[in-house]
C-alpha positions as CSV (number, residue, x, y, z in Angstrom):
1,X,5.7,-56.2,-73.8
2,X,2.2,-57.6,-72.4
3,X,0.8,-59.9,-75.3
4,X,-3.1,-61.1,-75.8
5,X,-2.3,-63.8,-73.9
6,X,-1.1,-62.2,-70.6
7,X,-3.7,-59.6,-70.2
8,X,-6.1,-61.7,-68.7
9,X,-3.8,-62.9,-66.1
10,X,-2.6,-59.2,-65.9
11,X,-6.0,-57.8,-65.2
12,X,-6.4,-60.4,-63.0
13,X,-3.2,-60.2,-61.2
14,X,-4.4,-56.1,-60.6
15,X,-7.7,-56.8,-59.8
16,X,-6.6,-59.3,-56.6
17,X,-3.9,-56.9,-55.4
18,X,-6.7,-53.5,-55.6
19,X,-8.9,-56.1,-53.9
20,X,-6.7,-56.9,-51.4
21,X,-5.6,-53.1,-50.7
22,X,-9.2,-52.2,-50.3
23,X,-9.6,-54.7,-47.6
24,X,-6.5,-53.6,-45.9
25,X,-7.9,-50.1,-46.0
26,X,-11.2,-51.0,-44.2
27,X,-9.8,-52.9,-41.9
28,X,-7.4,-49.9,-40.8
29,X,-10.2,-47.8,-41.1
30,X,-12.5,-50.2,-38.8
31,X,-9.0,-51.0,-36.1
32,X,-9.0,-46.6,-36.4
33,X,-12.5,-46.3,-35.4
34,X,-12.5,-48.5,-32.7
35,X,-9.5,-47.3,-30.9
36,X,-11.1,-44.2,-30.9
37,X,-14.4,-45.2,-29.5
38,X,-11.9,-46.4,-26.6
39,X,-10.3,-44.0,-26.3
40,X,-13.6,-41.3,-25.6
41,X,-15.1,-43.9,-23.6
42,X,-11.4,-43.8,-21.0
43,X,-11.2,-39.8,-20.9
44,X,-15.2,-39.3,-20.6
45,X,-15.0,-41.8,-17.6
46,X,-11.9,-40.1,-15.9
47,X,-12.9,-36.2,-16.7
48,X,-14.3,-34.7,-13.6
49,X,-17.8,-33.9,-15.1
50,X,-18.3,-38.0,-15.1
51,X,-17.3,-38.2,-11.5
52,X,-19.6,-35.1,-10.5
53,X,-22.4,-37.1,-12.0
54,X,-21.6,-40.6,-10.8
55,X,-20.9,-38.6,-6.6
56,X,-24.7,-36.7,-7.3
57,X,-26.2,-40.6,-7.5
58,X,-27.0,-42.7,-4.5
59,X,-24.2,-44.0,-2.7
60,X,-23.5,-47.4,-3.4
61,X,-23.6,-48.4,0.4
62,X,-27.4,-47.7,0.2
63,X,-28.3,-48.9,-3.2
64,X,-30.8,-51.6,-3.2
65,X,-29.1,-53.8,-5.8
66,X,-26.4,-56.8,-5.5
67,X,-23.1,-55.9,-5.1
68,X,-21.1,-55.7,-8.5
69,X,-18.2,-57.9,-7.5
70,X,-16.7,-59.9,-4.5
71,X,-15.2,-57.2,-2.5
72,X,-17.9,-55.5,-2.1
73,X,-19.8,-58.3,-0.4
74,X,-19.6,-58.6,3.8
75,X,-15.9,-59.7,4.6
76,X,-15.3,-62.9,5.3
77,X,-12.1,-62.9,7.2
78,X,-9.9,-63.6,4.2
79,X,-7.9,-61.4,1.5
80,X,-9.5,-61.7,-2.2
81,X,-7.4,-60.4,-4.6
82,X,-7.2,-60.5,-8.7
């Protein structure tokens, strides 16, 4: 069936496709991780424990450092939104 002459090519042919599968397979692996990662970071921030700890810090109307974004800067008559 597969001669002398086609073995090369058939090793070669086997060897790109396992080469291809394996990066595939880290690249899942790497999308898996990272969605995870996400995914602790959104339910540590919204479990109650995280919001016990951020209400025990000094309120942000006293903290000594600029204001994070525009709406939290004096108002200047006009609506910001976005």
């Amino acid at each position: 069936m597969f001669g002398p002459r086609k073995l090369p090519q058939l090793e070669w042919s086997l060897d790109e496709s396992l080469a291809q599968f394996r990066r595939a397979s880290e690249d899942f692996k790497r999308t898996w991780e990272q969605e995870i990662t996400v995914e602790e970071k959104r339910l540590s921030a919204s479990s109650p424990s995280a919001s016990t700890a951020s209400s025990e810090e000094e309120p942000a109307s006293e903290s000594k450092h600029e204001p994070a974004n525009e709406a939290q800067k004096e108002p200047t008559g006009e609506l910001k939104t976005g």
